[in-house]
C-alpha positions in Angstrom: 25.1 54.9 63.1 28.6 53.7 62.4 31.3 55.7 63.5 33.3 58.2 60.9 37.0 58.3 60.4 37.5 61.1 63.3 34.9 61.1 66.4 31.8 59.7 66.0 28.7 62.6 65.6 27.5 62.0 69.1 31.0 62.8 70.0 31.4 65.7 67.9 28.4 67.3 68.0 26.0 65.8 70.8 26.6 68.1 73.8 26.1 70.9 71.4 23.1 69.4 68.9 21.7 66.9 70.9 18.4 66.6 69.2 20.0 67.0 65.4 22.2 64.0 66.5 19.0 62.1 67.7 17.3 62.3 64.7 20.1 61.8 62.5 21.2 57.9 64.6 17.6 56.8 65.0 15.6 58.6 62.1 17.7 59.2 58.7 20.5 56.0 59.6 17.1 54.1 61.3 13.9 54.3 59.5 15.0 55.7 56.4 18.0 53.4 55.3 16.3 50.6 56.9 13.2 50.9 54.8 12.3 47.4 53.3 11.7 48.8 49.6 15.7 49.3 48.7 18.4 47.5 49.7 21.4 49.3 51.7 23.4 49.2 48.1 21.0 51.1 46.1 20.8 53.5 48.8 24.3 54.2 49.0 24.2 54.4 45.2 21.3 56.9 45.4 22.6 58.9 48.2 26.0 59.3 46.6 24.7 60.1 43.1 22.7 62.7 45.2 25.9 64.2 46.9 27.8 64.8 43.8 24.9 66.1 42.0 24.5 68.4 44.6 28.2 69.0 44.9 28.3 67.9 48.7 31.7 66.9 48.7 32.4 66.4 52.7 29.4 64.3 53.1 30.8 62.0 50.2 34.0 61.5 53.1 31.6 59.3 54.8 29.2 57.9 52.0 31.8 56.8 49.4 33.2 54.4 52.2 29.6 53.7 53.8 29.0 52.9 49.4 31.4 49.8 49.3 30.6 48.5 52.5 27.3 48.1 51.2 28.3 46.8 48.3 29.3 49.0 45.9 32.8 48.8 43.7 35.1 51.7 43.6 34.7 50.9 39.5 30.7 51.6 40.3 31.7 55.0 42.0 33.9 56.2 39.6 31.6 55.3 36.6 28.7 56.9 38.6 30.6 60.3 39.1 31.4 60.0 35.2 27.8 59.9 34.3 26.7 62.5 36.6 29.6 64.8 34.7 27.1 65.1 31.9 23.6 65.8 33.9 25.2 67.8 37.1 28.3 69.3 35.2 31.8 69.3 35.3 31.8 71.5 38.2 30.2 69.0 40.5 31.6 66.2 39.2 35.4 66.7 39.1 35.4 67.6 42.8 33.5 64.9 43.8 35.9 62.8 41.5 38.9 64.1 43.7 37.3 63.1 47.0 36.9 59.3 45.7 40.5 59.0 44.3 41.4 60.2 47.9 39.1 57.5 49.2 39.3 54.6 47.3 42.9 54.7 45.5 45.3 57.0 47.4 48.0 56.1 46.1 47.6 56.2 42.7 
């Protein structure tokens, strides 16, 4: 699992959740986002359209950045979190919206 901006999880959280950082490396960022079915760009596409449907806006911190690496534009993001306005609602949407102008266009 790549590291985040601040620690890495196993740094964070391994003395403390060992097992929950176990699974998360070699089980959700292993077997899942390696499965041979969908590439790591619809993944990142899915699991962020997820996120701001479910108004998960600190997990976006890592997934919006994990997004373009794999492939996805910052135009993408945005239009995504535009479209999810109308089916998860405004109030997801517009802080989820914040978190990616934060990410992908600070100064602006």
């Amino acid at each position: 699992m790549p590291d985040t901006p601040k620690a890495s999880l196993r740094q964070r959280m391994g003395g403390f959740a060992p097992r929950l950082v176990d699974y998360t490396e070699h089980t959700l960022f292993g077997d899942v986002w390696k499965g041979a079915d969908l590439g790591l760009r619809d993944r990142s596409l899915i699991t962020v359209a997820a996120l701001v449907a479910g108004n998960r806006t600190e997990q976006l911190r890592f997934h919006i950045p994990r997004a373009v690496e794999n492939g996805v534009t910052p135009a993408e993001i945005v239009e995504l979190i535009t479209h999810l306005a109308f089916y998860a609602g405004w109030p997801a949407a517009m802080p989820s919206i914040a978190v990616a102008r934060e990410l992908l266009a600070p100064e602006a």
